[in-house]
RODREN-300336 format. One record per residue: x, y, z of N, C-alpha, C in turn. Coordinates in steps of 0.05 Angstrom, whole numbers, plus 32768, in hexadecimal, padded with zeros to 4 digits. Layout:
N
XYZXYZXYZ...
This chain:
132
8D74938A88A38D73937588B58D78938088D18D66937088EB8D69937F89008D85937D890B8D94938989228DAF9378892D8DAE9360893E8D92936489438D88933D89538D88932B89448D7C9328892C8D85931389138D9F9316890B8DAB932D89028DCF932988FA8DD8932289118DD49329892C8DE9932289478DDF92FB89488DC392F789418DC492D489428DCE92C9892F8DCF92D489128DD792C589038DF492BF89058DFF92DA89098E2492D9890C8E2392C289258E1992BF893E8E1D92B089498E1A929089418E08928F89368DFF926F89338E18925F89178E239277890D8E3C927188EF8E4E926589018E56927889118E71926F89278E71925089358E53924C89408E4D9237894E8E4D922289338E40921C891F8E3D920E89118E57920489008E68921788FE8E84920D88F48E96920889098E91920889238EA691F689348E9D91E789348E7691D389378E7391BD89348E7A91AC891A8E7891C189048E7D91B088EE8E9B91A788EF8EAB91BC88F78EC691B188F98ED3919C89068EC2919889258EC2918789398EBB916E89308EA5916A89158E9F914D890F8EB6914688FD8EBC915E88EF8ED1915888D08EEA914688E48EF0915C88FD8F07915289058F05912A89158EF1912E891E8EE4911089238EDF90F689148EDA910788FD8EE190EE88EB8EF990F288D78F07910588E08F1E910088D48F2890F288E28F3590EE88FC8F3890DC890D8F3390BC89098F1C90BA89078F1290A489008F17909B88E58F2090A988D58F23909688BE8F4A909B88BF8F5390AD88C18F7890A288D38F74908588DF8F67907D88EB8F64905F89018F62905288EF8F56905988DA8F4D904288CB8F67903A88B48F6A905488A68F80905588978F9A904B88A18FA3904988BF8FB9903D88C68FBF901B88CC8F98901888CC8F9C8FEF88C88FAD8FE888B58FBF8FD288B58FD68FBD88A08FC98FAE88A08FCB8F9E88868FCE8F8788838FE38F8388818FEA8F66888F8FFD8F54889990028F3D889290168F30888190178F178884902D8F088891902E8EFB8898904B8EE588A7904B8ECB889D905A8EBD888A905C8EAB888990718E9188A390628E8588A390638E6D88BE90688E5588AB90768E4388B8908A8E3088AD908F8E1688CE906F8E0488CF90758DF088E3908D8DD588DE909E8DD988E790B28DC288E790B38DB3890790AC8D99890290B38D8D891D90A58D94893890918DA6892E90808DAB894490848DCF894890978DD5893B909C8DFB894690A48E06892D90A08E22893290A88E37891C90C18E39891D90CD8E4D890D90EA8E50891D90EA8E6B893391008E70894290FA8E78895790F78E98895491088EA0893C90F78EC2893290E28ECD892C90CD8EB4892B90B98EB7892B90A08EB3893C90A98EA8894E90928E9F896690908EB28970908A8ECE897190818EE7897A907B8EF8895F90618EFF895C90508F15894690488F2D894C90598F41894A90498F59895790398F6A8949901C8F76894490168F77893A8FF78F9289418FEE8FA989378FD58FBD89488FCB8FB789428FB58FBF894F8F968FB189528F8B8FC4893B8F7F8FB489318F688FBC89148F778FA988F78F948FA788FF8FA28FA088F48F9A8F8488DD8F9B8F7588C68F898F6888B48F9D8F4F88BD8F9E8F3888C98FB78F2788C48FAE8F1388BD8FD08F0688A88FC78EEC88998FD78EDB88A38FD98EC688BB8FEA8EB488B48FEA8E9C88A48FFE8E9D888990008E89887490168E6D888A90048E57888A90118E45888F901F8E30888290348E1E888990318E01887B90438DF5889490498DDA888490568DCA88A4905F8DA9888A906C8DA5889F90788D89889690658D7188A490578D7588AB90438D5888B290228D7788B790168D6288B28FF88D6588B88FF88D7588D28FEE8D8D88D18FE98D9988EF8FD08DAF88F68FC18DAF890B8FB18DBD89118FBB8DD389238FB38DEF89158FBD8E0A89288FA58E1589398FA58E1F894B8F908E2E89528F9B8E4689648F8A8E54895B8F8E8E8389648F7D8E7D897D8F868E7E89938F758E7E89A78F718E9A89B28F548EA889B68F4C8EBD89BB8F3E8EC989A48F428EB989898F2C8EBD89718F238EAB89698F2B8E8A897B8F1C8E7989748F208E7289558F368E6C894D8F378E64892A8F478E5289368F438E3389208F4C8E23891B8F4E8E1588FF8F6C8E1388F88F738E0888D88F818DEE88D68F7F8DE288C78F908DCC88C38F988DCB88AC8FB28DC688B68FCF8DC988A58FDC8DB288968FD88DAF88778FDD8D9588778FF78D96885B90088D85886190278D868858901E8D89882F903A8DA1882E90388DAA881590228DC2881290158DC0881E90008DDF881C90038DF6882B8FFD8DFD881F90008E1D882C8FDA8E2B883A8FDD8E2788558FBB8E3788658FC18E4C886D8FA58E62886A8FB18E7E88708F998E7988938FA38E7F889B8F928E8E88BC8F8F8EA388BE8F7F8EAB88B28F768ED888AF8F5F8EDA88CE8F6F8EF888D08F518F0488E38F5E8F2288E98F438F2888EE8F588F4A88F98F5B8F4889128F728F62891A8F778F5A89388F678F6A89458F468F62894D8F398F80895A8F3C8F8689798F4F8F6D89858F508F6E899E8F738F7089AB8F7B8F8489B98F8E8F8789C38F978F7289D68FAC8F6A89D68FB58F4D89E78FD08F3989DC8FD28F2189E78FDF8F0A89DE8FD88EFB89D88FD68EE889C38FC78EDA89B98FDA8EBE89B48FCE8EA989B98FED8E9589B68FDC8E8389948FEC8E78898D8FE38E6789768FED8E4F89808FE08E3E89868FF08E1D898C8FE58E0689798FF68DFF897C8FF58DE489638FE98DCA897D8FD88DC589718FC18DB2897F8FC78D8E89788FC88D8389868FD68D60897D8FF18D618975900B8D75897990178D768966902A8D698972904D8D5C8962905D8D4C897490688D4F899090638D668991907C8D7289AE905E8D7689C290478D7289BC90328D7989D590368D6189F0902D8D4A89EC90358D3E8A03901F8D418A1C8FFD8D418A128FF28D548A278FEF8D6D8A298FFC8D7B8A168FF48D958A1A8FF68DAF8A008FED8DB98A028FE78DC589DC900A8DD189DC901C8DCD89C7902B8DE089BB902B8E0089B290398E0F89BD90368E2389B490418E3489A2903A8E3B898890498E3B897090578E59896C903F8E64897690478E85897690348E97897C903A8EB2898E902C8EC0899790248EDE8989900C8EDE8985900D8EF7897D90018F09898D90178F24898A900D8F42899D90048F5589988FED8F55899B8FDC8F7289848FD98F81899C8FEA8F9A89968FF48FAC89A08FDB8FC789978FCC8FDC89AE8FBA8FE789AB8FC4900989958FB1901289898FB9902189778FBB903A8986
């Protein structure tokens, strides 16, 4: 073989295993991100219009799977504002409110018609999906 073909071939080995390495390492990466999403659940408990107060803040990373399981002592409508979900909550049952968190932010959940509004939505609890 000439040394122009062994001098390209040795070259193009070198080049071809730092790209291969460079994708391995890229989607290794990418599947770490993925592998570190939770699922989450929080169970929520409406009395009288509010949660209790350990719970009115959810912190929580983005990609993250969350379930909030609800119930309440009278009939009540929740809504996730910033994902646009709305459930209604009706006494003795248990509603789950799932979504993933794909957006970094605050998110409030307010209880809509509920006793303590007065004019203005209640706010039951906030959740903070904190970026990965």
């Amino acid at each position: 073989m000439s040394k122009a073909v062994t001098d390209a071939r040795e070259g193009s080995l070198p080049r071809r295993l730092l790209l291969l390495s460079a994708l391995a390492a890229s989607f290794g990466l990418a599947a770490d991100r993925s592998a570190r999403a939770a699922e989450q659940t929080f169970v929520l408990r409406i009395e009288n219009g509010r949660v209790p107060a350990d719970m009115r803040t959810i912190r929580v990373q983005q990609g993250d799977v969350i379930k909030l399981m609800w119930s309440a002592d009278r009939r009540s409508v929740v809504h996730l504002h910033g994902y646009d979900i709305e459930k209604t909550v009706e006494p003795g049952a248990a509603t789950e409110l799932s979504f993933t968190a794909r957006a970094a932010g605050r998110y409030p959940v307010e209880l809509h018609g509920g006793p303590r509004a007065r004019g203005h939505e209640e706010t039951l609890v906030t959740i903070e999906v904190y970026p990965r």
